[in-house]
C-alpha distance (Angstrom), angle and dihedral (degrees) to the residues before:
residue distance angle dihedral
X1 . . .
X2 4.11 . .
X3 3.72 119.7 .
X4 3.95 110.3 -130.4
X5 3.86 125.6 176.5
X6 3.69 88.7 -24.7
X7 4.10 99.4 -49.0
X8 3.70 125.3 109.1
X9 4.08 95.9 -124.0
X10 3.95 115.8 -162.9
X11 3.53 105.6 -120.6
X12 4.43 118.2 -151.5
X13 3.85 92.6 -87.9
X14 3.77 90.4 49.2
X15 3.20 88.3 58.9
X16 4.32 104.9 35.4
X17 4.09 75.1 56.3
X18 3.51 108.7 52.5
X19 3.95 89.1 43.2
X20 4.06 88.7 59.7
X21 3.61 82.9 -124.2
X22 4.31 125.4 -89.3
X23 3.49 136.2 -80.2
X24 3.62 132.6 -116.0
X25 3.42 113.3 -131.5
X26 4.03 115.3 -152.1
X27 3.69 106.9 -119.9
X28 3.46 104.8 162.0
X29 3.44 126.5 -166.0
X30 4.06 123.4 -128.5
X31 3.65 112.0 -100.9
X32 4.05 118.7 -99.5
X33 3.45 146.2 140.8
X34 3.98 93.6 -105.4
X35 3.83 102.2 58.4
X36 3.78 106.9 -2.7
X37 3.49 120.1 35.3
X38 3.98 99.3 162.9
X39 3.35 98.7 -116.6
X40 4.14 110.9 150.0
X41 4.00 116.7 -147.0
X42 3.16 137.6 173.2
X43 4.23 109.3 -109.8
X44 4.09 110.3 -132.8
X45 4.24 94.2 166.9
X46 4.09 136.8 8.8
X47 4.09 120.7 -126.8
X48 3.69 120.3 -144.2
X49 3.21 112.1 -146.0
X50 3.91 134.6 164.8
X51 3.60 128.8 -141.2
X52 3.94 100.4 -127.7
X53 4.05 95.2 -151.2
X54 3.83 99.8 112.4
X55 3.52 89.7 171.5
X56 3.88 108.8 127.0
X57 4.55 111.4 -98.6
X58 3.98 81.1 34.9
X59 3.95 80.8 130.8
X60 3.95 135.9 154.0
X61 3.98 78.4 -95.6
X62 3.82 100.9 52.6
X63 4.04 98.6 47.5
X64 3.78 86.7 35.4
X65 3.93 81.1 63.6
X66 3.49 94.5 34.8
X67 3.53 87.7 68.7
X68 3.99 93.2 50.9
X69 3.16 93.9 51.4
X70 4.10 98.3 53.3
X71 4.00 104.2 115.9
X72 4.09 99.6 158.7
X73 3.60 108.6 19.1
X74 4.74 129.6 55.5
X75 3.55 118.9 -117.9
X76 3.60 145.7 121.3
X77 3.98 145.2 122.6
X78 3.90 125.1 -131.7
X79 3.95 79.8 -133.3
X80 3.91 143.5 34.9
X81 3.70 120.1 -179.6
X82 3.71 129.4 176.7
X83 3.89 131.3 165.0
X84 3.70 100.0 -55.0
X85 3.71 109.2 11.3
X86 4.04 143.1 48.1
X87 4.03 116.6 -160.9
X88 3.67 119.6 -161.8
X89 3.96 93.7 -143.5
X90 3.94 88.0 -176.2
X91 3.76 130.3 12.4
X92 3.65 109.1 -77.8
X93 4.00 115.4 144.3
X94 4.10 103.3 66.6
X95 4.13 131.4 34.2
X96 3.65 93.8 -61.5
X97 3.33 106.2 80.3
X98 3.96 123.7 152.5
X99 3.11 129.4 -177.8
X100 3.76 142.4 -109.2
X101 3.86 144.2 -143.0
X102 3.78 91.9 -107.7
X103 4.04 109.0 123.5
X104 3.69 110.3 17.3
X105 3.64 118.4 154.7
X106 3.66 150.5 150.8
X107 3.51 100.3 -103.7
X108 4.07 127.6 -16.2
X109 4.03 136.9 -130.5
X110 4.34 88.2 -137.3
X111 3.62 133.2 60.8
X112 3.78 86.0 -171.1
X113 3.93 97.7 102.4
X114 3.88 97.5 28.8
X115 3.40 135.5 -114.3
X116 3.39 97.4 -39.5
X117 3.98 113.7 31.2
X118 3.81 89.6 -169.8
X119 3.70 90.0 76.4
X120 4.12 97.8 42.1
X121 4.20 96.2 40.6
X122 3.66 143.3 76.1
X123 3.66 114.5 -155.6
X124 3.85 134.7 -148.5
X125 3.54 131.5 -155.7
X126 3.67 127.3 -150.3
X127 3.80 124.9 -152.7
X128 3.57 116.3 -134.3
X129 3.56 106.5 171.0
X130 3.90 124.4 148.9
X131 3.91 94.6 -122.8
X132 3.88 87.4 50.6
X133 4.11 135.2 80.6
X134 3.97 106.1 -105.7
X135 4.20 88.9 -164.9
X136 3.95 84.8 50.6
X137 3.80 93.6 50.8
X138 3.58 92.8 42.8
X139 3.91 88.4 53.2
X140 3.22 90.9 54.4
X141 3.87 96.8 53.7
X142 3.43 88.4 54.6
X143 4.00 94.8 56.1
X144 3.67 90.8 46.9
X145 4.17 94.5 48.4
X146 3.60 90.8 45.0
X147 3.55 101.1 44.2
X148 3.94 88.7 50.7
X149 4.10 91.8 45.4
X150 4.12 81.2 56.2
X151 4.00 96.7 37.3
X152 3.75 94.6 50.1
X153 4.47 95.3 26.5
X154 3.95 94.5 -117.3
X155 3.58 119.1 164.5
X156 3.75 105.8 -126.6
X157 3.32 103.0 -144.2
X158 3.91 90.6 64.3
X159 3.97 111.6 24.5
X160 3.40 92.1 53.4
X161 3.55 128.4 86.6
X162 3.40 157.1 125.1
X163 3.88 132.6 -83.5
X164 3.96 83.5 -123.8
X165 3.84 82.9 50.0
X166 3.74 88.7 56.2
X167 3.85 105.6 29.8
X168 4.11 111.5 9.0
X169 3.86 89.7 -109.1
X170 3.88 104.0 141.9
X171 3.84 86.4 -122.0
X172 3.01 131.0 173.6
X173 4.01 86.5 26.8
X174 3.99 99.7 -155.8
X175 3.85 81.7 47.5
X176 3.98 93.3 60.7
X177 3.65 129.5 61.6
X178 3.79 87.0 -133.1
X179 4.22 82.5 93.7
X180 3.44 90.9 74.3
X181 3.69 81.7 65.8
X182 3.96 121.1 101.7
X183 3.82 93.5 -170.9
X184 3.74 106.8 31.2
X185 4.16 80.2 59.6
X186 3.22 94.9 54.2
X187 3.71 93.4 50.7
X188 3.27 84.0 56.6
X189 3.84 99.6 57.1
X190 3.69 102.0 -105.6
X191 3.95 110.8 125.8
X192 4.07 122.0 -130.0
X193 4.10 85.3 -93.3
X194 3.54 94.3 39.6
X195 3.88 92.7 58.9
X196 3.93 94.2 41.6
X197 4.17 83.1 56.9
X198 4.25 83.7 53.7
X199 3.18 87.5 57.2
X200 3.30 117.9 39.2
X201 4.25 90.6 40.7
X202 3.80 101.5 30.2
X203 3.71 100.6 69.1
X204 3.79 134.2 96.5
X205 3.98 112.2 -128.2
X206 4.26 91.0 -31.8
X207 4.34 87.8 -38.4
X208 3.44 118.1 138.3
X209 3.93 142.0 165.2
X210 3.77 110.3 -17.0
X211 3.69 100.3 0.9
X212 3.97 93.1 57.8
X213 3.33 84.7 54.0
X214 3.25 99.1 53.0
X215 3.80 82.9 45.6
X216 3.76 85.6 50.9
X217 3.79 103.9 57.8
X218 4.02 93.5 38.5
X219 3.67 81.1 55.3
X220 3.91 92.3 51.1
X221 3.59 98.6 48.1
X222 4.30 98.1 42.3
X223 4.27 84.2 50.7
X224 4.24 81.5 49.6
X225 3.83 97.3 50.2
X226 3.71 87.9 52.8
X227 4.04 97.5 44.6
X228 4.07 78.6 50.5
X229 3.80 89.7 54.7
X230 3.72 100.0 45.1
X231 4.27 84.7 -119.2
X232 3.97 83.6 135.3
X233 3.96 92.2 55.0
X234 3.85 90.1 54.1
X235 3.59 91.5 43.6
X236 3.59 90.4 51.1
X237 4.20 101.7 44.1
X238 4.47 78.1 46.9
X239 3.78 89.8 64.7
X240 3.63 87.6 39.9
X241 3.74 97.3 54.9
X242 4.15 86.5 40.0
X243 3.70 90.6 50.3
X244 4.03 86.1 50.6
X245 3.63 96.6 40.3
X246 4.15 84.4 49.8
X247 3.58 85.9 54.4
X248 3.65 96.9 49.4
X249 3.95 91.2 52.9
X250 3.57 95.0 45.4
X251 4.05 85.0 51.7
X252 4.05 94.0 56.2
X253 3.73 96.2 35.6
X254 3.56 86.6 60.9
X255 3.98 97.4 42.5
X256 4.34 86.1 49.3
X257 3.92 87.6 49.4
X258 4.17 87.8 52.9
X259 4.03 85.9 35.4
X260 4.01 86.1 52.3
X261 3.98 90.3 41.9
X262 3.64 92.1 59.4
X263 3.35 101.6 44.2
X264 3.98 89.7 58.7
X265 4.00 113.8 80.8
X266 4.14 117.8 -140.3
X267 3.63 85.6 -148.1
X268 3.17 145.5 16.1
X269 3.57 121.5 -89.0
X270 3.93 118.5 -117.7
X271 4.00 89.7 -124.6
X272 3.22 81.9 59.6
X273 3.45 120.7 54.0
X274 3.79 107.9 80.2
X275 3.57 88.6 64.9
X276 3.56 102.1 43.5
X277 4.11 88.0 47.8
X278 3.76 86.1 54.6
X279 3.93 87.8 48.2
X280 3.40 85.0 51.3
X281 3.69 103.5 55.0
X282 3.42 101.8 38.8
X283 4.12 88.2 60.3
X284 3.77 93.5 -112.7
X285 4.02 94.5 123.4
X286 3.96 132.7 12.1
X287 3.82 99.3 -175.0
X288 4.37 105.5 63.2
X289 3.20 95.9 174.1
X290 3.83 141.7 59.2
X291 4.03 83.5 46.2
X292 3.69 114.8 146.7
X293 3.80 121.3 -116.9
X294 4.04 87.9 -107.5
X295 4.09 88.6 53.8
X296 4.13 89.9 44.7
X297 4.03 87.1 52.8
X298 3.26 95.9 50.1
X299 3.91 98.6 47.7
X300 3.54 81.6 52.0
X301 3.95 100.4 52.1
X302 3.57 90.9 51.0
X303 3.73 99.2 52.4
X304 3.54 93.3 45.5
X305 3.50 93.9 60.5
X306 3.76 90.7 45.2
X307 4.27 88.0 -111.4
X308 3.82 80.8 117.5
């Protein structure tokens, strides 16, 4: 948690954390020469990418098909995440790893992953689409960075970068301070209203450009320490042993409310009645009935023994 203005204000980790994380669902792509060519490799960094379709339905689903469907043109991403869901378009999270059309270029700006990236990198792309949840998308990049910078033992701070890093490509947009940038957007195909939406949706708590990107990787690499420290498995056998402990309280609050309904009486019980007249009259009670068999007996004690 961050303090601001006074209020405690959940910050992305909080809030990775108390969700236990999200799965990746295994959504693997056919193979073909386009987007899959089976090639295995051996992963040294992850690329973070983003899809740059906000069109609304430009889901996990749609560029997971998108990349299927590719018959004269290479691309693809081991990953696609949006607000709800993260597909595993090709294997990615054990020793089979191959690789995808994800950073190709003509020449590169790093040496880090070799001459050619594609064969050294896992790539990640981020929804962005205008029926989605940027903040939940971004989450979700962050889980699937971090869990490959503990799966494969990257160092965060190096292995993971950008496809601008890599290539120049101004991508992820929101993660480059070319946004800011009326005419560099519209190079890029985005209309004056189109690039006011990147802006005023694509951010992270007012971040934009280079500073949520800087926000991004710091996020990466604190969600990696913890994976490396097991923090994650506590977290997650805590909720478990809430979600039990829930359970167990819902369990006996429902046996005390039956307990409590059979104690109460619907009416009042012909032993009974005498007394609870006399109760009655003498202003002592206004509400005979619905007593419970311990407030009948009593009633009845004391007006047997003339208390009443």
């Amino acid at each position: 948690m961050r303090e601001g203005g006074g209020l405690e204000i959940a910050t992305i980790l909080d809030e990775i954390l108390s969700e236990g994380g999200y799965e990746i669902v295994n959504a693997f792509i056919n193979s073909s020469p386009w987007a899959r060519p089976g090639r295995h490799i051996v992963p040294r960094g992850g690329v973070i990418h983003w899809t740059g379709n906000i069109g609304r339905g430009a889901n996990a689903w749609a560029n997971r098909n998108y990349f299927d469907s590719l018959r004269d043109n290479y691309a693809s991403a081991h990953t696609v995440g949006d607000d709800t869901t993260i597909l595993a378009a090709l294997p990615c999270l054990n020793e089979e790893v191959e690789m995808a059309y994800h950073v190709g270029a003509a020449s590169y700006r790093t040496s880090y992953f070799g001459a050619y990236p594609n064969a050294s990198t896992l790539g990640h792309e981020m929804c962005v689409n205008a029926d989605g949840n940027f903040r939940e998308s971004y989450k979700r990049a962050v889980w699937v960075m971090a869990n490959w910078c503990f799966q494969f033992g990257w160092d965060a701070d190096s292995a993971v970068m950008r496809h601008y890093d890599v290539t120049g490509k101004p991508c992820p947009l929101p993660f480059t301070d070319v946004v800011h940038d009326n005419r560099h957007c519209a190079a890029l195909g985005f209309t004056e209203a189109q690039t006011a939406w990147i802006r005023d949706h694509l951010h992270i708590d007012g971040l934009l450009g280079e500073a949520l990107w800087r926000a991004y990787k710091s996020d990466v690499a604190d969600l990696t320490v913890i994976l490396r420290e097991g923090g994650l498995t506590m977290l997650q056998q805590l909720v478990q042993k809430m979600e039990e402990l829930q359970a167990r309280n819902s369990e006996l609050e429902n046996r005390f409310n039956q307990l409590e309904k059979a104690l109460y009486l619907s009416q009042i019980p012909d032993w009974a009645a005498d007394s609870v007249q006399c109760a009655v009259q003498k202003g002592l009670i206004d509400t005979p009935e619905g007593g419970s068999y311990d407030f009948y007996r009593t009633l009845t004690i004391l007006h047997r023994n003339g208390t009443l």
